[in-house]
C-alpha positions in Angstrom: 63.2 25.4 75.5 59.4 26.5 76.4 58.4 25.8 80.2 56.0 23.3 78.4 59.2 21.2 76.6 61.0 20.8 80.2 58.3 20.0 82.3 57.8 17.2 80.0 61.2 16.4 80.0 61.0 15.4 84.0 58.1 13.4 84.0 59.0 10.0 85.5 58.0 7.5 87.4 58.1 7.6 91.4 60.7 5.1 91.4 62.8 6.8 89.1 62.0 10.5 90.8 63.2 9.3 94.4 66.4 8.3 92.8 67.5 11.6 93.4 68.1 10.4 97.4 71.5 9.3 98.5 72.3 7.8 101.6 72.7 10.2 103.9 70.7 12.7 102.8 68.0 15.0 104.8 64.8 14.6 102.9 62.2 16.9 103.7 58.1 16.0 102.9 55.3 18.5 102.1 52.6 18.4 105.4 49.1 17.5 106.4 46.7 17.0 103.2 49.3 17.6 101.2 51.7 14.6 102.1 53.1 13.2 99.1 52.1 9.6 100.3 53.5 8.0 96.7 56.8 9.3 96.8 57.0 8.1 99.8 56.5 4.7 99.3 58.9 5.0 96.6 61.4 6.1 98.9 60.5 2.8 101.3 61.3 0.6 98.0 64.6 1.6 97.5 65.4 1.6 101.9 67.8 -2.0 100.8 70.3 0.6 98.9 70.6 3.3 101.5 71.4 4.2 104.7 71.3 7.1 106.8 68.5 9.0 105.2 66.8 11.5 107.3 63.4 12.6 106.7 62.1 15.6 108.8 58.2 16.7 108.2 55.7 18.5 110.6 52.2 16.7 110.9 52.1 14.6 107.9 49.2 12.1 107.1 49.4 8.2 106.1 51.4 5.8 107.5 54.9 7.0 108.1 56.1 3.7 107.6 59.9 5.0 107.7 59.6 4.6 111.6 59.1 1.3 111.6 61.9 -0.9 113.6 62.7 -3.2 110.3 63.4 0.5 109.0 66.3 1.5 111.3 69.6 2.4 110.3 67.8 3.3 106.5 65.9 5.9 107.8 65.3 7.9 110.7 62.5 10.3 111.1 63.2 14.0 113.0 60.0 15.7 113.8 59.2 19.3 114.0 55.8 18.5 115.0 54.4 14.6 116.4 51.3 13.4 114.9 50.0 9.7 115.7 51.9 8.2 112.7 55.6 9.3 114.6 55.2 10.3 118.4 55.1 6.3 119.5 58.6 6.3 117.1 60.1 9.3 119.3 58.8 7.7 122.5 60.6 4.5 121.6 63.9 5.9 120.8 64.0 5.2 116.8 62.8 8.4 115.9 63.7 12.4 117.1 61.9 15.5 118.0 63.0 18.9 117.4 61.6 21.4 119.7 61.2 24.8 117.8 59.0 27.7 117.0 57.3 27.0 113.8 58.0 30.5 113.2 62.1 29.8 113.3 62.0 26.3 111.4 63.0 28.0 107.7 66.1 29.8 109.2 67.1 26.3 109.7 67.1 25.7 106.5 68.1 29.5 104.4 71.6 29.4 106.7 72.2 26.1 106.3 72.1 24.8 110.0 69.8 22.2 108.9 70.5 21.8 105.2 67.8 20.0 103.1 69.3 17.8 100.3 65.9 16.5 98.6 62.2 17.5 99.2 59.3 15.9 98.3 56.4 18.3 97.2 53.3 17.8 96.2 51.6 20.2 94.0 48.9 21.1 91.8 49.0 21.3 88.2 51.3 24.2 86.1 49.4 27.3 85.3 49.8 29.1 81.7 53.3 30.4 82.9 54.7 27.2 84.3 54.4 28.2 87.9 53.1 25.0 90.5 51.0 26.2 93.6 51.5 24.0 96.6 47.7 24.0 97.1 46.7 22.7 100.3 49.9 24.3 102.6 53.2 26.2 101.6 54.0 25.8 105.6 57.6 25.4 105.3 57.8 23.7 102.4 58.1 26.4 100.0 60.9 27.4 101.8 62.3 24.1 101.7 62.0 23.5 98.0 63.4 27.1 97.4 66.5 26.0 99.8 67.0 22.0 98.7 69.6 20.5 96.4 67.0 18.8 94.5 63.3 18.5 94.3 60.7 16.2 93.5 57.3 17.0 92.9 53.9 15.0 92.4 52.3 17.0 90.2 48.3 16.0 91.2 45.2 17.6 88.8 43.1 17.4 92.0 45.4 19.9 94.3 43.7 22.8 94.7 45.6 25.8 93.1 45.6 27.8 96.2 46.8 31.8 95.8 49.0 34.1 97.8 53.0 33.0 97.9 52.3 29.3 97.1 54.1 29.6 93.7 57.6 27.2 92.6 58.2 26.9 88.9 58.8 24.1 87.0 62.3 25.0 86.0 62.9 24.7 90.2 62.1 20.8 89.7 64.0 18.1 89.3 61.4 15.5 88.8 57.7 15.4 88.0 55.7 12.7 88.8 52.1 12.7 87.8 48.8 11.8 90.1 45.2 12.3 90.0 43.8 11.1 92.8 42.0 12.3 95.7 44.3 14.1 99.0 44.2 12.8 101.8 41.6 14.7 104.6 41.3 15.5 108.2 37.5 15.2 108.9 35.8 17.6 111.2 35.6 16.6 114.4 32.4 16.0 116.3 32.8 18.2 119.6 31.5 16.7 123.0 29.0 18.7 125.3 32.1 19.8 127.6 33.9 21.0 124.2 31.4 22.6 123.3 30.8 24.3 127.1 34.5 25.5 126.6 33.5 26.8 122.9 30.8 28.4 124.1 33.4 30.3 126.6 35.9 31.1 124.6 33.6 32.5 122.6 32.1 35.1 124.9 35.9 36.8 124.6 35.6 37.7 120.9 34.2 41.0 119.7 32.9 42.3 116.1 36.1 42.6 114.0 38.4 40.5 116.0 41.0 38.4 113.7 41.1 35.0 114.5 43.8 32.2 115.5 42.8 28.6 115.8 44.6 25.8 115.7 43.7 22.2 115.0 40.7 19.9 116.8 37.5 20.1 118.2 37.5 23.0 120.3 38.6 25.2 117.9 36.0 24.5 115.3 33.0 24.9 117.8 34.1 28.1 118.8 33.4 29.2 114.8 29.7 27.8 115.3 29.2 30.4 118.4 30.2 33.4 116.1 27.5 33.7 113.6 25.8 36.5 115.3 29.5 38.5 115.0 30.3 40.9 112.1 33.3 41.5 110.5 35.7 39.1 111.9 39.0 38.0 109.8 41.6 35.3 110.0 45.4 35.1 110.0 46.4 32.1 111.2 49.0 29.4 110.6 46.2 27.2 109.5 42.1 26.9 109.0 40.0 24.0 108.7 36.2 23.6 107.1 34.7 25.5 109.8 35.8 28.7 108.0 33.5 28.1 105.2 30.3 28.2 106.8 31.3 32.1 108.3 32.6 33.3 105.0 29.1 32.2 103.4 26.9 33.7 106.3 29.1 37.1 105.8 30.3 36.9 109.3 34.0 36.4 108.0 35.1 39.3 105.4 38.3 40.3 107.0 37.1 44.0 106.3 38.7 45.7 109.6 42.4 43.9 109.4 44.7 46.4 109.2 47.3 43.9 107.0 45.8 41.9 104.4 42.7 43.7 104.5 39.7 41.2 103.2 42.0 38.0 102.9 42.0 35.2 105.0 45.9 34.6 105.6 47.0 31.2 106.6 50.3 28.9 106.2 48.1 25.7 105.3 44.9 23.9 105.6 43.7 20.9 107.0 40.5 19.5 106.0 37.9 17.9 103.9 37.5 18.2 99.9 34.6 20.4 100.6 37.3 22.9 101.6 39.7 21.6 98.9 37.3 22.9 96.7 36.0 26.1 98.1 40.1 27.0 98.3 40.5 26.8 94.2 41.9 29.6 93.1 39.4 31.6 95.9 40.8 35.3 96.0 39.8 35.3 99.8 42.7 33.0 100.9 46.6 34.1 100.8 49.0 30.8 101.8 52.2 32.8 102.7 55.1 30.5 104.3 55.2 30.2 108.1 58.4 32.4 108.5 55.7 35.4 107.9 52.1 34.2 109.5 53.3 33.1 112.1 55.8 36.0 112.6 54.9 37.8 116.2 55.5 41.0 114.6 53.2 40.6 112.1 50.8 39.6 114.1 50.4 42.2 116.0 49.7 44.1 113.3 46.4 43.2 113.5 44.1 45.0 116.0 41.7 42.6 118.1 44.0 39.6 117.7 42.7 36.5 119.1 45.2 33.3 119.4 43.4 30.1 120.5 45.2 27.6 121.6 44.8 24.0 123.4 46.9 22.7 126.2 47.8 19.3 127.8 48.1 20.7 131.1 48.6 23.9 133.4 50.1 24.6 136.5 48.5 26.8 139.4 51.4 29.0 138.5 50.0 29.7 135.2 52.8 27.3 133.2 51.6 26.0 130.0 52.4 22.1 129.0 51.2 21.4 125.5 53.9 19.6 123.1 54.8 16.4 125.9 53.0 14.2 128.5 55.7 14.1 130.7 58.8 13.0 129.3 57.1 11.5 126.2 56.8 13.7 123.5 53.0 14.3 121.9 52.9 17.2 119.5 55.1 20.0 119.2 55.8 23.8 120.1 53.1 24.6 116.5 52.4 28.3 116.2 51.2 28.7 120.2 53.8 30.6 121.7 54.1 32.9 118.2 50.6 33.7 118.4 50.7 34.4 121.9 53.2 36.7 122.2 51.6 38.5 118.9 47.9 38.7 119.9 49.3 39.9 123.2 51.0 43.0 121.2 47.7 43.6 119.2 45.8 46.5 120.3 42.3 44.9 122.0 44.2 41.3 121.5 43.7 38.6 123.8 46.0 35.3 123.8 43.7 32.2 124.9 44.1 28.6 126.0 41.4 26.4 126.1 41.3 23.1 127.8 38.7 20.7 129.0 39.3 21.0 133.1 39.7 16.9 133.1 41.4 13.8 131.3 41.1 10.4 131.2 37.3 10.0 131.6 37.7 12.8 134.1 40.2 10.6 136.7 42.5 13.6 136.3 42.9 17.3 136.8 44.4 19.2 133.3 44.4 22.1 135.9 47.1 20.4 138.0 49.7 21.6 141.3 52.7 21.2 139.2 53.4 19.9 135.9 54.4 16.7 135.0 57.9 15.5 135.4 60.1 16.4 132.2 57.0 18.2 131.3 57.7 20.8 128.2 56.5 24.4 129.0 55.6 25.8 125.4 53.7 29.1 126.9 55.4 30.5 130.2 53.6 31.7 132.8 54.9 35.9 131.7 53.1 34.8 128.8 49.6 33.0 129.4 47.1 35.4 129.6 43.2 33.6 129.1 43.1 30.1 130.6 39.1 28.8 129.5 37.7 25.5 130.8 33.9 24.5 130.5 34.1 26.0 134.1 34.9 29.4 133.0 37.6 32.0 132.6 40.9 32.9 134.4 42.2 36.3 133.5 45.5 35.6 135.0 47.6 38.7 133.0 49.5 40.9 135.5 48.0 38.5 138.5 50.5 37.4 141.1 50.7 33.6 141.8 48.4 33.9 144.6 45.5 35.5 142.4 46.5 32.7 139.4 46.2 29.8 142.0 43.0 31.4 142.9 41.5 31.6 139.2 43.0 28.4 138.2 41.0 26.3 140.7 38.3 27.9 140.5 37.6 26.6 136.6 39.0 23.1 137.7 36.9 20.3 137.8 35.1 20.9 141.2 36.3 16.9 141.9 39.8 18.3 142.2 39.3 21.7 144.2 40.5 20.2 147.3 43.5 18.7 146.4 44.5 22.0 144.1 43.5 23.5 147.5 45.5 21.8 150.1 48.8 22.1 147.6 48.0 25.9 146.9 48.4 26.2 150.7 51.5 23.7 151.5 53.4 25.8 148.6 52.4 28.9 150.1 50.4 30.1 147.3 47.5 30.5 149.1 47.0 31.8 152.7 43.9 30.0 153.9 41.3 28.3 152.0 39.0 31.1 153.3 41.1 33.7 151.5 40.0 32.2 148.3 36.3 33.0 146.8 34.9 30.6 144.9 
């Protein structure tokens, strides 16, 4: 039987496809623009005839609707990563999170400590050969597929066929469900004038023919506006976003002095708009590789000039990094941060960054705070941070002792706060005087 004869042979419809789900079951669904939002609502359909069903994602789009309270006991959701459709879920008790490194998640599932039973894919059509590309992110979920009892596939004609290790072949499938319709899209945020301060700054860190890390928001995307006048920068990441687009077309990005991948732009996914949908299409520039290897430490460092930049929620005088929790309530997750960390801080000329605006909550609060939060999660330790970078400025705070971190840490604190950073620096004994410290 051709490739052709069996794919044809699976079509169904999503009702039919998500039969493959018993109760009990893990479930595992494809991430970010790439969430396969109508085998999901399948799946919600047929919530009267089962019970148990777990269904672990990172950030996904849509709805989520699993989460809901007329939901329990059918289904409950176990995140690797909290976005706004699941973190009220997990702060509410119906739903879990799973603190990991995203670099550790497919372990889980090759050694079967967290078997997968079915996953839900969403893909772009076959090529010549009968392989699918998982288009917008292969993440985990390649891994995933490779690893589950069954899987399900929507098979959409307007998923980009992205290149690299993004490839499962039809015969891997269980079911094929057929789409054409548009993904769903992460606009590009507008940055505010203290984002863009903080842009600005991080900016001023990153040399001709540094390789780039950036994770998702704001901040990250105006930091790519303040590096047109670079040359030969690169990216290996564990995602990109639009922002990429306009540096490849100004000839700022060509990835021309990576040591690995030499010319490629090497990412686990992409979040975005269809403009960047489109400009991925079978583009040469781009490998997807699963996360397992981008986001690998050691890999990483392969890359001379590494730069990893990274948001926070919070961070302590001490240097402790808070960036998957607001106190006890979980927000996001662990991500790639700590991986990229710990590998730009192996590259040769690398420089591991965290950027944060200095305030919150309509500046009422310090980010740059005495201690953090109770039940606050530490996702970068304080061995680890090396760049801290407010609209304020820099703190260098490698090799510094907790004195000289206190010191650099108020300083780019909102100047609102500086006495109250002050008089704890001093009743903790981090701080001598408040004449020792120059600011």
């Amino acid at each position: 039987m051709s490739w052709r004869d069996e794919f044809r042979q699976k079509v169904t419809t999503a009702r039919g496809a998500v039969e493959a789900v018993r109760s009990g079951d893990r479930v595992w669904v494809h991430e970010g623009c790439a969430t396969p939002e109508i085998l999901v609502e399948a799946l919600l359909e047929r919530a009267p005839v089962l019970r148990d069903v777990e269904i672990m994602h990172m950030l996904t789009f849509g709805s989520a609707a699993y989460t809901r309270p007329e939901y329990e006991g059918h289904f409950r959701h176990n995140g690797l990563f909290l976005g706004a459709n699941t973190r009220g879920a997990v702060a509410e008790g119906r739903a879990d999170y799973t603190p990991i490194l995203l670099s550790e998640i497919e372990e889980l599932f090759r050694f079967r400590k967290i078997p997968i039973d079915v996953a839900f894919i969403q893909t772009g059509p076959p090529d010549d050969h009968g392989f699918l590309s998982l288009g917008t992110s292969v993440d985990c979920t390649l891994t995933a597929a490779q690893c589950a009892r069954s899987v399900v596939a929507e098979v959409n004609r307007q998923m980009p066929r992205s290149l690299g290790d993004t490839f499962l072949h039809v015969s891997k499938v269980a079911a094929v469900v057929e789409t054409d319709r548009p993904l769903l899209e992460l606009p590009v945020p507008q940055a505010t004038a203290i984002e863009e301060r903080i842009a600005a700054n991080v900016a001023s860190l990153i040399p001709d023919g540094a390789v780039l890390q950036t994770g998702i928001g704001a901040i990250p995307d105006a930091v790519l506006r303040y590096l047109r006048d670079r040359k030969a920068l690169g990216v290996h990441s564990e995602m990109c976003s639009d922002g990429v687009i306009d540096l490849i077309e100004a000839g700022v990005l060509t990835g021309e002095r990576k040591n690995i991948h030499r010319g490629k732009i090497v990412v686990g996914f992409v979040l975005g708009t269809r403009r960047l949908f489109t400009f991925l299409h079978e583009n040469p520039i781009f490998e997807l590789h699963p996360t397992y290897y981008t986001n690998d430490p050691y890999i990483i460092a392969h890359n001379d000039r590494m730069i990893a930049i990274n948001s926070a929620i919070e961070v302590d005088l001490t240097g402790q990094v808070c960036a998957d929790s607001i106190g006890l309530k979980p927000y996001s997750g662990f991500g790639g941060q700590l991986d990229f960390m710990r590998g730009a801080a192996r590259s040769k000329g690398g420089k591991p960054i965290i950027a944060l605006p200095s305030s919150g909550k309509d500046a009422t609060v310090s980010r740059i705070v005495p201690m953090l939060q109770p039940g606050a999660g530490v996702v970068t330790t304080r061995a680890d941070v090396h760049y801290v970078v407010t609209e304020h400025g820099i703190a260098d705070l490698h090799g510094k002792n907790i004195r000289q971190r206190a010191e650099a840490l108020i300083a780019i604190a909102d100047p609102k706060f500086h006495n109250e950073l002050f008089d704890f620096a001093e009743r903790a004994h981090y701080l001598d005087s408040r004449a020792a410290l120059v600011h």
